[in-house]
C-alpha positions in Angstrom: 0.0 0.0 0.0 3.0 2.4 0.3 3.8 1.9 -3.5 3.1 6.0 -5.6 0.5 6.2 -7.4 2.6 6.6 -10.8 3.9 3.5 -10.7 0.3 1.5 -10.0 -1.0 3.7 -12.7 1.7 2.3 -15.3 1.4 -0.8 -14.1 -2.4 -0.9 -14.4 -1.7 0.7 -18.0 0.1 -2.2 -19.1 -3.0 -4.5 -18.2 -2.2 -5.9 -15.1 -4.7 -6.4 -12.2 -3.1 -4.7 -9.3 -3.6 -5.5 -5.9 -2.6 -3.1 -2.5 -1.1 -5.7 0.1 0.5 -4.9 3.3 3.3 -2.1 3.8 6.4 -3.7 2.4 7.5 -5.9 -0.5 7.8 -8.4 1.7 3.9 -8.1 2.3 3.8 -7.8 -1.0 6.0 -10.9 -1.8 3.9 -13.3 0.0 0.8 -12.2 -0.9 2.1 -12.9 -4.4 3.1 -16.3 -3.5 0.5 -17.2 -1.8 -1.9 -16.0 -5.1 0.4 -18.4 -7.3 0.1 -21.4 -5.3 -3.7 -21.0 -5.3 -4.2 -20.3 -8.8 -1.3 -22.0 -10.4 -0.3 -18.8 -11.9 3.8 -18.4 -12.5 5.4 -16.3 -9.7 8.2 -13.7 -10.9 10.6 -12.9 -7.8 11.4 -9.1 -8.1 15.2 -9.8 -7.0 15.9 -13.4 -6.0 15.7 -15.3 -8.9 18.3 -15.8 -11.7 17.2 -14.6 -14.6 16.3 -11.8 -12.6 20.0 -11.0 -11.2 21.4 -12.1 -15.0 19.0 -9.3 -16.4 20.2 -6.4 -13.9 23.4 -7.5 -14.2 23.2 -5.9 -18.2 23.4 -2.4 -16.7 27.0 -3.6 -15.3 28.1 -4.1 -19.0 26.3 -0.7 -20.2 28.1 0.9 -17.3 31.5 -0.4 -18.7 30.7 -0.2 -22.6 29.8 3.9 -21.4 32.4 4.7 -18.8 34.9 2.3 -19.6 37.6 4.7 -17.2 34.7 4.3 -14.0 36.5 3.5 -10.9 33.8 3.5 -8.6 30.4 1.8 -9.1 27.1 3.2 -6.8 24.1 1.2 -6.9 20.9 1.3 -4.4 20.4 -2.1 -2.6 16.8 -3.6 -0.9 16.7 -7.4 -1.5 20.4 -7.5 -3.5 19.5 -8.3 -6.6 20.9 -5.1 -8.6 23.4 -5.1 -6.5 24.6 -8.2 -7.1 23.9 -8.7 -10.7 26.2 -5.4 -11.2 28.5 -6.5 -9.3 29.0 -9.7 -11.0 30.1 -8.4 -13.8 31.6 -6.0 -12.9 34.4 -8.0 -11.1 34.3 -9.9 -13.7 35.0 -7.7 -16.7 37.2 -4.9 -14.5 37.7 -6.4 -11.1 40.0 -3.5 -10.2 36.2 -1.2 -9.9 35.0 -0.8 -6.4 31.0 -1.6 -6.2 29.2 0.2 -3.2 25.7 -0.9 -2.2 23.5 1.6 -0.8 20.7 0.7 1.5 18.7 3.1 3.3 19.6 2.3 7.3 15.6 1.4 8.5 15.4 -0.9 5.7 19.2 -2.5 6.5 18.3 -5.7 6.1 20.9 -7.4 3.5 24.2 -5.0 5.6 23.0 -7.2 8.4 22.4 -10.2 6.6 25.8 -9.8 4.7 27.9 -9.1 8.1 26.2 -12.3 9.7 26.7 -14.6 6.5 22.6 -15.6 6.4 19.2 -13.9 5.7 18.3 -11.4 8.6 14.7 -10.8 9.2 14.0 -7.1 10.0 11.2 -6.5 12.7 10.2 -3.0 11.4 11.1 -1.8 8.0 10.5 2.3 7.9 11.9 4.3 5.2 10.7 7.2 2.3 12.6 4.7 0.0 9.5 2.4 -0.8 11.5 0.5 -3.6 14.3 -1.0 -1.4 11.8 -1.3 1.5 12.8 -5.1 2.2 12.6 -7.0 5.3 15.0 -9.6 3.8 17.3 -10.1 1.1 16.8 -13.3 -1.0 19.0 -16.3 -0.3 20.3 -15.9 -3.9 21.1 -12.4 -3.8 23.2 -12.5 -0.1 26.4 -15.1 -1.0 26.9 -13.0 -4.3 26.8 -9.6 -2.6 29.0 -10.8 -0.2 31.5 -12.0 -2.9 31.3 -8.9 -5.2 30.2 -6.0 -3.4 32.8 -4.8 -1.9 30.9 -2.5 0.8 27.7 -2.0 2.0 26.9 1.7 3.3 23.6 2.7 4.9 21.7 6.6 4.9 19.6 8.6 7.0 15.9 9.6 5.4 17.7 13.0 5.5 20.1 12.3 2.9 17.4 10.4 0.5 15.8 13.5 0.9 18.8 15.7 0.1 19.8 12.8 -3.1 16.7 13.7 -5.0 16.6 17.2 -4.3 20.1 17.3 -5.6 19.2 15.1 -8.7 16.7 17.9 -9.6 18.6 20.7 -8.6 21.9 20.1 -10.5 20.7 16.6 -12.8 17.3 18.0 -13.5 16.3 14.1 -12.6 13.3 13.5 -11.0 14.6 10.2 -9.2 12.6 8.7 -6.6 14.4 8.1 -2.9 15.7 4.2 -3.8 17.1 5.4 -6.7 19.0 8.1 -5.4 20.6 6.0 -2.2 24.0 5.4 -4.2 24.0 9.8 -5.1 22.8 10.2 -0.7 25.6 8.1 0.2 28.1 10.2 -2.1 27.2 13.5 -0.7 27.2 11.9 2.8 30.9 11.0 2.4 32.3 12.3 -1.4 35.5 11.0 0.0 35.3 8.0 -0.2 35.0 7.1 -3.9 37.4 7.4 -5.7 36.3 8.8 -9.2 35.3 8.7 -11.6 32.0 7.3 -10.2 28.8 5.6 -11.8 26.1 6.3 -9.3 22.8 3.9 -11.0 19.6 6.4 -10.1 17.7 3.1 -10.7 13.9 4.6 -10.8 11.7 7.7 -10.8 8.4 6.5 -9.7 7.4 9.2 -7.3 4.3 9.8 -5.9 3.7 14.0 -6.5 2.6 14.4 -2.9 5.5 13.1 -1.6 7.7 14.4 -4.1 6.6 17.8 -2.3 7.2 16.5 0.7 10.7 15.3 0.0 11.7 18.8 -1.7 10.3 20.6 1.7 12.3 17.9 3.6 15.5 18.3 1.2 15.2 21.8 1.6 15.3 22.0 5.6 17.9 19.2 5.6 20.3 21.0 3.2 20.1 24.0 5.5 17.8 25.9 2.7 15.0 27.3 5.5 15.9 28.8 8.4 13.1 29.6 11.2 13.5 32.2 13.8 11.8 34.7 16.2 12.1 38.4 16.7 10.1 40.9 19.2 8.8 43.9 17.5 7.4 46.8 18.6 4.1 46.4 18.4 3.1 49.7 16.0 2.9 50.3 12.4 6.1 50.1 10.1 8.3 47.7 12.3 7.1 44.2 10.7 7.6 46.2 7.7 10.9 47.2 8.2 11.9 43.8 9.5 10.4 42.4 6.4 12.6 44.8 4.0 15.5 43.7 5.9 15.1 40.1 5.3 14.3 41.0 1.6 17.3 43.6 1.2 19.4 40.4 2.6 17.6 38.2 0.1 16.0 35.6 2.1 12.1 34.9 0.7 9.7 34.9 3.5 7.6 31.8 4.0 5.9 32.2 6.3 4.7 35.0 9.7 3.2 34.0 12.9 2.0 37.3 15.5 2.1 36.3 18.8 1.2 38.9 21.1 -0.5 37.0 24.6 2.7 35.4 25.2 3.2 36.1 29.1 7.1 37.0 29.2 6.4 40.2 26.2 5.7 44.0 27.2 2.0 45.6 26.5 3.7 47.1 23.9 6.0 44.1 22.0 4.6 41.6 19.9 6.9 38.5 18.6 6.9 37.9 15.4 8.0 34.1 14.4 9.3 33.5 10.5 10.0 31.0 8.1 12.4 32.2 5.4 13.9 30.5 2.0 17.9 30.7 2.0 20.2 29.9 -0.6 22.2 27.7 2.2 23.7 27.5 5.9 26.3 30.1 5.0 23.6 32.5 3.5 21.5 31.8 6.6 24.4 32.7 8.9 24.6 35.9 6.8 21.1 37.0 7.8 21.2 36.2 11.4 24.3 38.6 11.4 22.3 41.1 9.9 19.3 41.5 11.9 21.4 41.0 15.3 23.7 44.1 13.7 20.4 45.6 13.3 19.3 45.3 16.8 16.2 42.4 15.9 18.3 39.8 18.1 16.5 37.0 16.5 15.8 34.1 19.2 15.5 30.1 18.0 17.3 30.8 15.6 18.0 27.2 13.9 17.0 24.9 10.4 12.7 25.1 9.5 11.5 21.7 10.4 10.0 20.1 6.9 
């Protein structure tokens, strides 16, 4: 049930008789087993199977026939089978070429399976990422990540959020959060690749209203609002001149809350609590310095929640 609504659409478009079960492809997974042993219908495994891993494993050769100088390989993991597929031939082909799996940390499950050598049930699988949203990895897809991966890293929801933002920003990609794990664990740590780097944005099915809530949650993560309060006089002219001060500093106002029954302000203050649009924490810094030089002495000063 957590799947976008673009990517049911689609599917429905191409004739198939969709069905909403549980919260996770694992839900997902059994309810489609479950449907094929009833009905005798033929059960495609979306990663542990292996035709399946043989077919992903053709972006590995694309990624070499492309970028034959890559040094670095990124790919987004849930159940391992792009990962592992990749990686197969990768290794194979240019064995010298590092291949990262990305997973996003409350969907961990094939890091811990790979670090204890078997399939690790999660208890709770929670992430924006609904495509690698995996409880477990397949029993397939575990011994050849362990053999040709050659590191697993894990991200917050933060930096999924901050990956597609980026993609859109500076790609002009509108890539959902599983395909932008392997670009959220380069910005995490840009370090520790060494280039140049394939990063696989391996789907953009994103549902609109949570592409809006991503970008919002992108924007406060990558220090892009800032939220604050300030006590005004309370008469005409001094929201207004607080308000050209923020706009001569070029920070967009989001958003103003009055507050004037607050027990600790004068018969005469009012506090005045805003949401503004920054190009960044340095630019942010840059208008706090203002209005303090100013004399606003902004108070809470700190990133706008999402």
């Amino acid at each position: 049930r957590g799947a976008s609504l673009p990517k049911i659409a689609a599917t429905r478009g191409y004739g198939a008789d969709v069905r909403l079960v549980g919260t996770t492809v694992d839900d997902a997974l059994a309810a489609a087993e479950e449907f094929a042993r009833d009905t005798g219908a033929v059960l495609i495994h979306p990663f542990d199977h292996p035709d399946i891993v043989c077919g992903q494993a053709t972006i590995g050769l694309e990624i070499l026939e492309q970028c034959p100088q890559v040094r670095t390989v990124v790919v987004g993991a849930g159940g391992g089978g792009l990962a592992a597929g990749i990686g197969v031939v990768i290794k194979a082909l240019r064995p010298e070429v590092r291949v990262v799996a990305v997973q996003a940390e409350k969907a961990a499950a094939l890091a811990r399976s790979v670090r204890a050598g078997s399939v690790v049930q999660l208890s709770e699988v929670a992430t924006i990422a609904d495509g690698i949203a995996v409880g477990h990895p397949g029993r397939l897809t575990v011994p050849m990540v362990s053999r040709y991966v050659d590191e697993i890293r894990t991200v917050s929801e933060e930096s999924l959020a901050h990956a597609v933002l980026a993609f859109l920003e500076r790609a002009k990609l509108v890539v959902e959060p599983a395909g932008a794990a392997g670009l959220a664990a380069m910005l995490d740590d840009p370090g520790a690749f060494p280039p140049p780097v394939v990063v696989v944005a391996s789907g953009g099915n994103v549902d609109p209203i949570l592409l809006v809530r991503i970008l919002r949650h992108g924007l406060a993560a990558a220090g892009r609002y800032l939220s604050f309060e300030v006590t005004l006089p309370d008469r005409p002219g001094a929201l207004a001149g607080l308000l050209r001060t923020l706009a001569d500093a070029e920070a967009n106002v989001l958003d103003v809350v009055h507050e004037r029954t607050r027990a600790s302000l004068a018969i005469d203050e009012v506090e005045v609590a805003l949401q503004v649009e920054t190009r960044g924490p340095e630019h942010s810094r840059e208008v706090l310095a203002t209005l303090t030089s100013l004399g606003y002495l902004p108070d809470g000063a700190g990133p706008a929640a999402s």
